[in-house]
Each structure stands twice: as structure tokens, then as C-alpha cells.
C-alpha positions in Angstrom: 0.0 0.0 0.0 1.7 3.6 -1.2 2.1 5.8 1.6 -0.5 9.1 0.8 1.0 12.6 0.5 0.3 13.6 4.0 1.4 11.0 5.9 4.7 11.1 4.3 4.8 14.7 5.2 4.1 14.2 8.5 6.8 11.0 8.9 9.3 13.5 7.5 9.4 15.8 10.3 12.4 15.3 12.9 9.9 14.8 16.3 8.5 11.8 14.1 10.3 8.7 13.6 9.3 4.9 13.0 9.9 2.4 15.7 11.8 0.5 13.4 14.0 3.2 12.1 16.2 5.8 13.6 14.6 9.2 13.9 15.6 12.4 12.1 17.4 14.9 14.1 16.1 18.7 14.0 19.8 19.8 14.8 23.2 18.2 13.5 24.7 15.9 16.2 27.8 16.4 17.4 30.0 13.6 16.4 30.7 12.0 19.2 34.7 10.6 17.8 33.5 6.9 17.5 32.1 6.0 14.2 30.4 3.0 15.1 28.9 4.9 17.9 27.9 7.9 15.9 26.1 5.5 13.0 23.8 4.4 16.3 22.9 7.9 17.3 20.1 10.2 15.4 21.8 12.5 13.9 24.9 11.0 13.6 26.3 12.4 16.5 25.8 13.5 20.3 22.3 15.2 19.4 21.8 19.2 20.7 18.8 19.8 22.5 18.0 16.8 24.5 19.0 15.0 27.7 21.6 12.2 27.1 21.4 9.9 30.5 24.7 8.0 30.7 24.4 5.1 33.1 28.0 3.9 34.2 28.1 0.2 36.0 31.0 2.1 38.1 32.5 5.6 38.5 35.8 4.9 36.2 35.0 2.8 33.2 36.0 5.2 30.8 32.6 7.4 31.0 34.8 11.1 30.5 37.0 9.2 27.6 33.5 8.8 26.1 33.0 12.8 25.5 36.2 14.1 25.2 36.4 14.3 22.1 33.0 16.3 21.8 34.3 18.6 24.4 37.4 19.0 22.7 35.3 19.9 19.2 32.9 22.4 21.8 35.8 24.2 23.7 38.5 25.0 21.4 36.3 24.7 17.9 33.5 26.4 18.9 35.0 28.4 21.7 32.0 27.5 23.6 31.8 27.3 27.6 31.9 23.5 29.3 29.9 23.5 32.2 30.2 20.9 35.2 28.2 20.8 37.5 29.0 18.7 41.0 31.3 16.5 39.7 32.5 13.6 42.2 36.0 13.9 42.4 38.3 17.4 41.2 38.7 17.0 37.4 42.3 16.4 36.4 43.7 19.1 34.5 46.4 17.3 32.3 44.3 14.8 30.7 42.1 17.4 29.9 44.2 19.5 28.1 45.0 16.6 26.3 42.5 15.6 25.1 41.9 19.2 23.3 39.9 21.0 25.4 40.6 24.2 26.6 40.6 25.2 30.1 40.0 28.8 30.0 36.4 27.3 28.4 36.1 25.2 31.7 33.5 26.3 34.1 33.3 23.9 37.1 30.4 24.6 39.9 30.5 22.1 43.3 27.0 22.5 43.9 24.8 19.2 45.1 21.2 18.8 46.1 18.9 20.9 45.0 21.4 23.5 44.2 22.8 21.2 41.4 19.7 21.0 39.7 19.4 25.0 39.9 22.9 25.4 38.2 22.2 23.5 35.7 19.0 25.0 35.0 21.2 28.5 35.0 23.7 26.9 32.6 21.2 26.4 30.1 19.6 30.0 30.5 23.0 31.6 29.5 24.3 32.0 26.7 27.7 30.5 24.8 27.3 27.5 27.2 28.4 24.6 24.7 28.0 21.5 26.7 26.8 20.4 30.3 27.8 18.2 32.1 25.8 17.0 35.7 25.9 14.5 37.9 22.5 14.1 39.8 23.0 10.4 41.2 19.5 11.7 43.5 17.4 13.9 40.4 13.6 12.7 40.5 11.3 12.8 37.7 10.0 15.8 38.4 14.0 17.3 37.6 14.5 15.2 34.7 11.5 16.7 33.4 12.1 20.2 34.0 16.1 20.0 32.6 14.4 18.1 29.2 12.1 20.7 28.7 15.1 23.5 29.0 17.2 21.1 26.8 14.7 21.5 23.9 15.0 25.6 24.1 18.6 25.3 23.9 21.5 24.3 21.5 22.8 22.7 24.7 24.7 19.2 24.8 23.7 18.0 28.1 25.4 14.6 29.5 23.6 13.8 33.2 25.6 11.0 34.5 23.2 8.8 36.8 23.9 5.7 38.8 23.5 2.1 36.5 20.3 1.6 38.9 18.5 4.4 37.4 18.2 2.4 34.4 15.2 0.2 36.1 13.6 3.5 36.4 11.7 6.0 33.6 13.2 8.6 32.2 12.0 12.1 29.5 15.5 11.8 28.2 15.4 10.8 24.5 18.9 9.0 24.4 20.1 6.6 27.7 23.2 5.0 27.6 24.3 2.5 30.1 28.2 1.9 30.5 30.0 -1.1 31.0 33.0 -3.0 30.8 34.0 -5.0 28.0 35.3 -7.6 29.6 35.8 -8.7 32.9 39.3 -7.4 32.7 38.6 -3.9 31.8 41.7 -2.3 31.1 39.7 1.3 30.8 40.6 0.9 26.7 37.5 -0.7 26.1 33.7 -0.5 27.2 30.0 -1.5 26.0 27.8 0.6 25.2 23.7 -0.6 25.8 21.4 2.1 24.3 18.6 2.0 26.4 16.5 4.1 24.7 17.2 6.2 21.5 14.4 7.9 19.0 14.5 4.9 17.1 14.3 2.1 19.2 16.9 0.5 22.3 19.9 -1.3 20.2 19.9 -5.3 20.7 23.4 -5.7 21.5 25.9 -4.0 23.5 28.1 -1.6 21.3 31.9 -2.2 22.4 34.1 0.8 21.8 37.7 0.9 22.2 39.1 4.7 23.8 41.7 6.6 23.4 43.3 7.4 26.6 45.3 11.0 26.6 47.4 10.2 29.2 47.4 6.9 31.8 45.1 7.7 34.2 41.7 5.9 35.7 39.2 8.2 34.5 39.6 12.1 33.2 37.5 12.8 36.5 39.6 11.2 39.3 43.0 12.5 39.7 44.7 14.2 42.6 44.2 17.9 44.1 45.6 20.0 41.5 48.9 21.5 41.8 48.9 25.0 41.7 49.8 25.8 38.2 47.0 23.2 36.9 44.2 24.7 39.5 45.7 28.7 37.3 45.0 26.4 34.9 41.6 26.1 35.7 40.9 29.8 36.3 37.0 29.3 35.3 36.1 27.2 38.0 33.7 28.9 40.2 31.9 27.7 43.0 28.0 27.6 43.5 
């Protein structure tokens, strides 16, 4: 049976996608770095206005190597801000830098509760605010809800990272990611990727992608105190 006029009009629009298909994106993504990954995503790439919920099995699997190079393309490309807001442990400097992102675009707020949830609703009011990225281990629906609807004003990339239990629970964000190792090693080189839940239906099978480490650490978000010439470095973090 042909498809009539209308309703191919209406399946061409970018808030409409098949179950069976991967959805049109109203913005360009972002490319995330990873092909494989990006050839997953609508948009072919980190998608701009929307929430993406990453899920990590465990702090440190390689969840920051995941966006780098996104941040990288945001901060020194665009010359846009990077936004973190109440980040577990102080973000390590060096592996930042080189990874490509610029530190004098690096806007770091240590606000929790409540107060997270403001900042990040702040972030998205102002402008030249590139990417965002919160973790809200505690946000209820009600947040989630309030953040997506901001997200779709904005030109935002917004990363909430979320404990892997979270996934058992429902979500407004269009993309959710959970992290894991790729095998029971897990040399921090190499995770799997489940999408939970894209515009185009959750992906079967886990997606392995191998990263690419700037320098040997854990995680880029798990080093010690900065020394003083790294926290000059960081001469955009602010506290909330």
C-alpha cells in the first residue's frame, strides 16, 4: 500500500520517527569521535537539545573518555563554555588539556542537592554555554522533566551521569546509555555501550568501543588535588 502525500509529510518531520527506524534529528549531532557509535545515534552524532542519560556500571570505566572528544570539538572549535556541575571527584587538568579542550572554556560549579539541579537550569539559560555536564545520582522525575524541557530551548549538549540503577527506572531523556565493561578485565581501553532508549528504538546488542586514553590515568574525572599551576590552569572554575 503507497504511503498518501500527507502522511509522508508528517513521517518527515524530525519529532517523528518509526519504531523500526532511527529518527531524524532537528539539529546536526555532534559527532561524538566513534564512528560505530555515531552511526547508532540520530543525527549521527551527540544530538543538541536533548538530555543524554549516561548510566555507568561504576565511576571509572571510561565514561569522560567517552565525550572528550565532543568537548574537545565544543571548547577550542567552537569556543563554547563546558559546564560541570557537581562533579564527584576534582577534574584532572592534564588529561584534559590533552584531550583538546581548553581550560580557560572550563566552568566547574561544586554544587549538590537541589542547588545542582538550579545550576544547571542557569547553565542552560545563558548564553555560549556549549555542553553540560551533571551528575544528579539523586534527580527525580520531576527534575529530569524540568532539565528536558530547557534542553529543547537550547542548543545545549547536556550529559547527566546517573547511577546504573536508574536504568530500572523512567526517564524524558530521549537518548540513555548505560556503560559497561568490555570484559571482565577492563583495562579502561574498552567498554560496551547498551542504548537504552534512543528515537529509534533501544539497540539489541551491546556496542563495544575501544578509547583513546590521553594520558594513563583511571578516569579524566579522578585525579589528585591540583597542583597550583593546573588549579591557574583552571581559572573558570567557580563555586556555586
Amino acid at each position: 500500500m503507497a504511503t498518501s502525500p500527507a502522511l509522508a509529510e508528517v513521517l518527515s518531520r524530525s519529532d517523528v520517527w518509526r519504531g523500526d527506524s532511527l529518527a531524524q534529528a532537528a539539529l546536526p549531532g555532534v559527532p561524538s569521535g566513534f564512528a560505530a557509535l555515531d552511526a547508532e545515534l540520530p543525527g549521527g552524532g551527540w544530538p543538541r537539545g536533548g538530555l543524554v542519560e549516561l548510566l555507568p556500571a561504576r565511576q571509572g570505566l571510561g565514561e569522560m573518555s567517552l565525550l572528550m572528544p565532543a568537548l574537545a570539538r565544543i571548547s577550542s572549535a567552537e569556543m563554547s563554555w563546558v559546564v560541570c556541575v557537581a562533579p564527584p571527584l576534582p577534574p584532572y587538568a592534564p588529561a584534559w588539556a590533552a584531550a583538546g579542550i581548553a581550560l580557560s572554556r572550563l566552568l566547574i560549579t561544586r554544587a549538590v542537592g537541589g542547588d545542582a539541579a538550579w545550576a544547571c537550569a542557569r547553565a542552560l539559560d545563558a548564553d555560549g554555554v556549549g555542553a553540560l555536564l551533571a551528575w544528579l545520582p539523586e534527580a527525580d522525575a520531576s527534575t529530569l522533566r524540568r532539565l528536558q524541557l530547557l534542553a529543547e530551548k537550547s542548543r545545549t549538549l547536556i550529559f547527566l551521569f546517573r547511577p546504573a540503577a536508574a536504568i530500572r527506572e523512567s526517564s524524558p531523556a530521549p537518548l540513555r546509555i548505560g556503560i559497561g565493561a568490555a570484559n571482565q578485565a577492563n583495562d579502561c581501553g574498552r567498554v560496551a555501550l547498551r542504548l537504552i532508549k534512543r528515537r529509534g528504538g533501544a539497540l539489541d546488542t551491546p556496542l563495544e568501543i575501544d578509547l583513546a586514553r590521553p594520558v594513563p590515568i583511571s578516569h579524566a574525572v579522578a585525579g589528585p588535588p591540583p597542583s597550583a599551576t593546573a588549579a591557574r590552569s583552571l581559572s573558570a572554575t567557580a563555586a556555586a
